[in-house]
N, C-alpha and C positions, 0 to 999 in steps of 0.2 A: 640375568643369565638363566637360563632353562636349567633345570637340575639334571636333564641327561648332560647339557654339555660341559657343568659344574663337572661330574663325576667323571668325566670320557679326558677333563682338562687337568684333572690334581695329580701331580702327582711330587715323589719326596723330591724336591728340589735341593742341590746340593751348594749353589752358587750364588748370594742375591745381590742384589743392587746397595749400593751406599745411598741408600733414598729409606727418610724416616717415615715409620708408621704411625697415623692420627692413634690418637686415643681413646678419640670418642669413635672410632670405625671398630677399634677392638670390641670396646663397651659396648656398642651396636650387636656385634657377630656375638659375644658369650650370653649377653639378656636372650637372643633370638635361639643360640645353643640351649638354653635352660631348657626347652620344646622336649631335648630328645628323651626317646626311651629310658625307663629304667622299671625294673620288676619292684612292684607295691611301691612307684613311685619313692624309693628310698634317695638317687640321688646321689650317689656315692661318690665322685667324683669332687675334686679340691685342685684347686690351683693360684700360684703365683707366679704373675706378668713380672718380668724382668726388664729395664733399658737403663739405659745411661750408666751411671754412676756402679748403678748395684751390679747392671750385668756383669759391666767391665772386671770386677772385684771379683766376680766367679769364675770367669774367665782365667785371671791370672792366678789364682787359688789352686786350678787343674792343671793349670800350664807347669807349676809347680810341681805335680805330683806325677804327669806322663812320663817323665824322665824313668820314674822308678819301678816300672813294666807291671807287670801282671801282681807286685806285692801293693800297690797301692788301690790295686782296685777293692772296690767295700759291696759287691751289689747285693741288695737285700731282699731277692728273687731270681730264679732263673733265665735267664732271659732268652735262651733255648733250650728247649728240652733235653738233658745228656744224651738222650735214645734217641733224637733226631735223625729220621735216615731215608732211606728211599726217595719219592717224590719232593721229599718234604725237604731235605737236604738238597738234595738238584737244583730244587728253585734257590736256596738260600746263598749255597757258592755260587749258583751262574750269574746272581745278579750283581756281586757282589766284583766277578772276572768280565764283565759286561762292562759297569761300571769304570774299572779300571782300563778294560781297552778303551773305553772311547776318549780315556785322558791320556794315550799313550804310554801308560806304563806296567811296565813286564810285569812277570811273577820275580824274577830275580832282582828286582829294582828295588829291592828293598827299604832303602832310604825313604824314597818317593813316598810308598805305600806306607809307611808311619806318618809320613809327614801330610799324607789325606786322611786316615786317620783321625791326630790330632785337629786336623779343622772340624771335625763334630764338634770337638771341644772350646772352637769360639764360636758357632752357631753356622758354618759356611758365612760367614758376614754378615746373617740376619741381624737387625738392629733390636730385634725384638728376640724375648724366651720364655718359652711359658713351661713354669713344672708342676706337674703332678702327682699327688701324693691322697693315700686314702686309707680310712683306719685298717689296723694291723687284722681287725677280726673278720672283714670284709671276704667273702670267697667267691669263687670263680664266676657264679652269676653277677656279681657285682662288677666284679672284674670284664665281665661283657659289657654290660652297661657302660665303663668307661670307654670302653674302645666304641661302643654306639655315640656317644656324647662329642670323642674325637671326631670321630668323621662326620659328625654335624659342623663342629669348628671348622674342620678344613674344607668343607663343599661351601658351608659361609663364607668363609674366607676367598676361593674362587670368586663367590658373587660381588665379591666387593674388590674384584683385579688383584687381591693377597695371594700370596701360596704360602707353602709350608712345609716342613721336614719333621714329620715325627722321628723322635731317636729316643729308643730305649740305651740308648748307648751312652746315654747323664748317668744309667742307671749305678755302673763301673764306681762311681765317682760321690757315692750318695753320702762318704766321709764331708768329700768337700762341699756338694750340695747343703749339707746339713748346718754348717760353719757359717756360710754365707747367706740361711735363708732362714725364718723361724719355720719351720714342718717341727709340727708336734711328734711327742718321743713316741705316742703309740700308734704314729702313720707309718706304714709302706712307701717309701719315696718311690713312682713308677716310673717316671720319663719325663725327658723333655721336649717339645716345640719349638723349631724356630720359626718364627713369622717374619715375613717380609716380600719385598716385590722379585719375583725372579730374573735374572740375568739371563736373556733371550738368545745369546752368541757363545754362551757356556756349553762345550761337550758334552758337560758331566749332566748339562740338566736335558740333553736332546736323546739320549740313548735308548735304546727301546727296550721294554721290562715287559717280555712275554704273561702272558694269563695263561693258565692250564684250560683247554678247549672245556666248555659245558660238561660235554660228557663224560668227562672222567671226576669230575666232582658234585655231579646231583643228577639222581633217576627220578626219572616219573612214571607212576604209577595210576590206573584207573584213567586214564586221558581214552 
C-alpha cells in the first residue's frame, strides 16, 4: 500500500470483525514502527500487547468499575485541555455528534450513548489491545514522539489490511489498567490501541470526520 493511501485510509475505527490478529504481523508492524522519530533518539514510548486470556480479564475488570460514573475514573493526565474551546472544541463535540448520528442515536438517548461508551471499554470487539505507558519524567517533546511512533503503528497497520482505534479513553481507567497489567510505578499510563480488521457494513466505521481546510492551520511564508 502506497503511504498516501495508508494515511487517506486510517482512520479510529470503532466496530471490528471477530477475526483474529497474526502475531508475527504485529511483531512485523512494531520492529518496522521502531523507524519512527524521536528527538536524541531517546525512544520514549513502552507498550504491552493484550489477547486472549489477559485481555478478557481487563475487560471485565472495567466492566466492573463503569457502573460507578465519574468516581471510578483514575486518569493520570489530562486528556483535554480544561481551556479547551473555540475551533478546538467544535471539532471535538462535532465528531463526537457525527459519530452518534450515524448510529441513530439522539442526544436524549441516553441509555444508548453510555452503552457506546462502554464498548471503548471491550476494545469495539478488537481482538487485540495495545497500552501505553512512559516514564513519569518524560515531557511534552517526548510526549510528541509518542503520538509520531503511534501513527507509524497505525499507517503499518493499514499496510498490512489492520486498522485501529487509538483511545486515550483506557486513560479514565489507569486504576484498572494497572491491576491487570505490570506498567511500572514511575510510568504515566497514556492510552490504549485496539487492533484489528475492520467491520466494512458498520455506520459507526463509514461516517465522515471533517479536517479543518489547509488554511486555517498552516501559513506559508517566502513561497
Amino acid at each position: 500500500m502506497e503511504v498516501a493511501e495508508a494515511v487517506a485510509s486510517r482512520r479510529t475505527v470503532r466496530a471490528f470483525l471477530d477475526k483474529p490478529v497474526d502475531e508475527a504481523v504485529l511483531c512485523r508492524v512494531l520492529e518496522q514502527a521502531q523507524r519512527a522519530p524521536s528527538g536524541g533518539n531517546v525512544q520514549p514510548w513502552n507498550a504491552v500487547v493484550l489477547a486472549g486470556e489477559p485481555l478478557a480479564k481487563l475487560f471485565a475488570a472495567v466492566a466492573e468499575a463503569i457502573p460507578q460514573g465519574r468516581s471510578a475514573h483514575t486518569p493520570e493526565y489530562n486528556i483535554y485541555p480544561p481551556e479547551l474551546d473555540g475551533d478546538y472544541e467544535v471539532r471535538r463535540v462535532g465528531v463526537g455528534e457525527a459519530m452518534y448520528a450515524a448510529m441513530g442515536i439522539p442526544r436524549e438517548d441516553r441509555k444508548r450513548r453510555l452503552e457506546q461508551f462502554a464498548a471503548n471499554f471491550r476494545g469495539f470487539g478488537a481482538p487485540v489491545l495495545m497500552l501505553v505507558h512512559t516514564p513519569a519524567y518524560m515531557g511534552p517533546p517526548q510526549w510528541s514522539d509518542i503520538g509520531m511512533w503511534l501513527q507509524t503503528v497505525m499507517l503499518l497497520l493499514r499496510g498490512e489490511g489492520l486498522d485501529s482505534a487509538p483511545q486515550e479513553a483506557w486513560a479514565m481507567y489507569s486504576k484498572q489498567v494497572r491491576e491487570c497489567v505490570a506498567i511500572p510505578d514511575d510510568h504515566v499510563f497514556f492510552c490504549g490501541m485496539a487492533i484489528g480488521y475492520r467491520d466494512p457494513d458498520a455506520p459507526i466505521n463509514t461516517f465522515d470526520v471533517p479536517r479543518a481546510p489547509l488554511s486555517q492551520v498552516v501559513r506559508f511564508q517566502g513561497f
